[in-house]
N, C-alpha and C positions, 0 to 999 in steps of 0.2 A: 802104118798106124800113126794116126796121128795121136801127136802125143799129149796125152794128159798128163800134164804134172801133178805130182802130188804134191804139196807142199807140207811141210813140218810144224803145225803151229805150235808154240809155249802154251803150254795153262801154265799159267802161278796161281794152284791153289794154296789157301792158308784156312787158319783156325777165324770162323765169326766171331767179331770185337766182342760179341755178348758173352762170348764162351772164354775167348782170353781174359776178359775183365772179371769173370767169377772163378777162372783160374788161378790168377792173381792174387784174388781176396781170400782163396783157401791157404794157397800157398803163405801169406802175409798171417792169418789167423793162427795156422801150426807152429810157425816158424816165433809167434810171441808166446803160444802158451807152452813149448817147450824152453824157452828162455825164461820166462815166470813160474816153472815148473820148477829149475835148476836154482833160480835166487830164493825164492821162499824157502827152501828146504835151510838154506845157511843163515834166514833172518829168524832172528828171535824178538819176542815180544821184550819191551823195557821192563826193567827191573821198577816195579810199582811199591816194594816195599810189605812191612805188615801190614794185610785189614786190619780194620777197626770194627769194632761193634760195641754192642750195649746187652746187656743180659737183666733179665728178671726172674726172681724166682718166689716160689709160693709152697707155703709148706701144707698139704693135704689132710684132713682128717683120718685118714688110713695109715699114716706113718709113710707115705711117699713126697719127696719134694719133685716140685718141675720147675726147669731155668730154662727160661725161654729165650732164643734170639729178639731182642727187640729192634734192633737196629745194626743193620752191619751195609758199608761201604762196598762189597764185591763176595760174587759167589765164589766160593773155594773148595775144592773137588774135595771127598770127603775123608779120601788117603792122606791130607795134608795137612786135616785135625786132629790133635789131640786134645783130652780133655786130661785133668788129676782136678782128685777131691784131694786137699792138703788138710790134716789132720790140723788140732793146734797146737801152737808152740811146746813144748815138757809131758807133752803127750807120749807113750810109748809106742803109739799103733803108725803104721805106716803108710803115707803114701800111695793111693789108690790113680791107676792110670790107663790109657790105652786110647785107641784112636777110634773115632768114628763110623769106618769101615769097618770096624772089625767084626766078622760073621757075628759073635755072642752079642754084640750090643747094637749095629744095625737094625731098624725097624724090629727088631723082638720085644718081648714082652715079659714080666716073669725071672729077669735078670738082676743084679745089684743096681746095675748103669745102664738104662739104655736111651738108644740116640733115636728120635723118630723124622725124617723126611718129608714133611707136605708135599713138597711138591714129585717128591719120589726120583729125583733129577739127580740121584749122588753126590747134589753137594747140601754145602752149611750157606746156609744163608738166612735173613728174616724169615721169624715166623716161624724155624724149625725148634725143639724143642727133646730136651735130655730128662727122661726120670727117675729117680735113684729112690732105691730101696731102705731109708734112711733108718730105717727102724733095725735093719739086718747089720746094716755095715754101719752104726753109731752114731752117723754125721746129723742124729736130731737133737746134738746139745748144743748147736747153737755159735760155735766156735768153726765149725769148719770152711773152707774155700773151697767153691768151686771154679778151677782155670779154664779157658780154651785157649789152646795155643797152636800159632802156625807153623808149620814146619816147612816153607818151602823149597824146592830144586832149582837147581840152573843158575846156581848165583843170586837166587832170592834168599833176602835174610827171614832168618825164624823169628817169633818172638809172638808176645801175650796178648791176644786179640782180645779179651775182658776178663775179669774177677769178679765174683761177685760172693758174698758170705752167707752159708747157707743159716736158714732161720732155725730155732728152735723147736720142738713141737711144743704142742700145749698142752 
């Protein structure tokens, strides 16, 4: 027999550059959003301080007042407002309070104090709008304050984002 060799060839197969180069860019893509997954959780936004804003208020025919947002610097989630009607000085009545969020003065209606939302987004900002029962709870002599104050977390300081003196009726 004559003999036929067989010989042994090598293949070096490999992966086509196209498929390594988009294996790469996954690999690279994972590999940053679980490192910016890990950091953002431990960064916190700066300490910004209290908003500011501006309030207006108008006293109604009906015996309701409304104090409106006119002007405020940054939306604030709505847990993180409080409002008090402060009586006047040698007065014996107390201190009227509570926050924004709270289910009874939330968009309702029909309450002593309530807090209404334009934009319905949970926070305070321009444009939204508190109106008090004035005729129920006294504040139509003319004498009282109404506050909004912030309460923030995280190492944010609290403090009086406006005042403004509720009017009289007529």
């Amino acid at each position: 027999m004559s003999g036929r060799r067989r010989s042994l060839v090598a293949q070096n197969e490999a992966v086509s550059p196209v498929i390594a180069t988009i294996l790469l860019l996954a690999i690279t893509v994972l590999l940053t959003s679980a490192v910016y997954m890990m950091i953002s959780s431990s960064v916190q936004a700066p300490n910004k301080g209290v908003p500011v804003g501006k309030g207006s208020v108008r006293m109604l025919d009906n015996g309701f007042q409304v104090v409106t947002i006119s002007e405020m610097n940054a939306q604030v989630e709505t847990f993180k407002c409080k409002f008090q009607l402060v009586p006047p000085l040698g007065s014996n009545l107390s201190t009227i309070s509570g926050y924004t969020s709270d289910s009874s003065v939330y968009g309702v209606s029909g309450q002593n104090v309530s807090f209404q939302d334009r934009d319905a987004g949970f926070t305070v900002n321009t444009g939204d709008y508190f109106v008090i029962d004035a005729a129920t709870l006294g504040s139509d002599s003319g004498d009282w304050e109404f506050r909004l104050i912030f309460e923030g977390s995280g190492g944010r300081s609290n403090g009086e984002i406006f005042a403004v003196t509720l009017p009289a009726s007529i």
